[in-house]
C-alpha positions as CSV (number, residue, x, y, z in Angstrom):
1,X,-14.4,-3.0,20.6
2,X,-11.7,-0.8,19.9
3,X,-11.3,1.7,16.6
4,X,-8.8,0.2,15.1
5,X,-6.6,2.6,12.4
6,X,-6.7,1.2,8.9
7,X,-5.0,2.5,5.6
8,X,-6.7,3.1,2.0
9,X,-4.2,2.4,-0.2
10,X,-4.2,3.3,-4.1
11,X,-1.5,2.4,-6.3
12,X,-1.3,5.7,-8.6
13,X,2.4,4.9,-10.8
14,X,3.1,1.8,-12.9
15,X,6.4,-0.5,-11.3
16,X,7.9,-0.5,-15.0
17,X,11.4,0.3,-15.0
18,X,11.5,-0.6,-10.8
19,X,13.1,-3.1,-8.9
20,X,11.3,-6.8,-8.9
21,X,11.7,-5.9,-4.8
22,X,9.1,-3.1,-5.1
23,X,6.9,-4.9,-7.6
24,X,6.9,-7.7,-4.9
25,X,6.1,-4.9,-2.4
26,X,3.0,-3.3,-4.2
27,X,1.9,-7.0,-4.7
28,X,2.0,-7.8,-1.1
29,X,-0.1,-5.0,-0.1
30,X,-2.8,-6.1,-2.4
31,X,-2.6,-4.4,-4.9
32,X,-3.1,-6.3,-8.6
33,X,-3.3,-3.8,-10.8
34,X,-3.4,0.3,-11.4
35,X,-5.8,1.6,-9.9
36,X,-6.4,-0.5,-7.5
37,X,-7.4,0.6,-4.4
38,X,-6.9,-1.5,-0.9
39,X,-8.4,-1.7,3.3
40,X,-4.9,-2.9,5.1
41,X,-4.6,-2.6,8.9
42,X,-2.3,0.3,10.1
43,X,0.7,-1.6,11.6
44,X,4.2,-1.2,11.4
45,X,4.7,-3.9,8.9
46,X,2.8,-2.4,6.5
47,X,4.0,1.0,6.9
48,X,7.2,-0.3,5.9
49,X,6.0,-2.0,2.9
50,X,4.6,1.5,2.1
51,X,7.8,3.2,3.0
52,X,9.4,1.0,0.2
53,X,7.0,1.6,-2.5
54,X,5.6,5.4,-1.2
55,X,6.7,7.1,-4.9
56,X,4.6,4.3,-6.4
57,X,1.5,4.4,-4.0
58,X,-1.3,6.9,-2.5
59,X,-2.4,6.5,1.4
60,X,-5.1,8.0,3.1
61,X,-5.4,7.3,7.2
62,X,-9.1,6.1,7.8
63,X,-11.2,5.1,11.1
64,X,-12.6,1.5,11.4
């Protein structure tokens, strides 16, 4: 098996006042209300995502 990266994601600021894009975004990740916290797989697709909505959002890198 190999160790495969993963991301905890927690989403820390409210998307009032932001685009319906980022909105979108945090909702894509997971994430379904404040507070919420999220497991996603480290790829580029998601980095991205988090890219987009990084003001919005707190990541931590974790082993599998």
């Amino acid at each position: 098996m190999s160790s495969e990266r993963k991301l905890h994601i927690k989403w820390v600021k409210s998307s009032i006042g932001y685009s319906q894009r980022q909105k979108d975004t945090v909702r894509a990740l997971g994430l379904r209300r404040l507070g919420d916290t999220v497991e996603q797989v480290d790829n580029a697709a998601v980095r991205g995502m988090i890219d987009k909505v990084s003001h919005l959002v707190q990541v931590e890198e974790i082993e599998a």
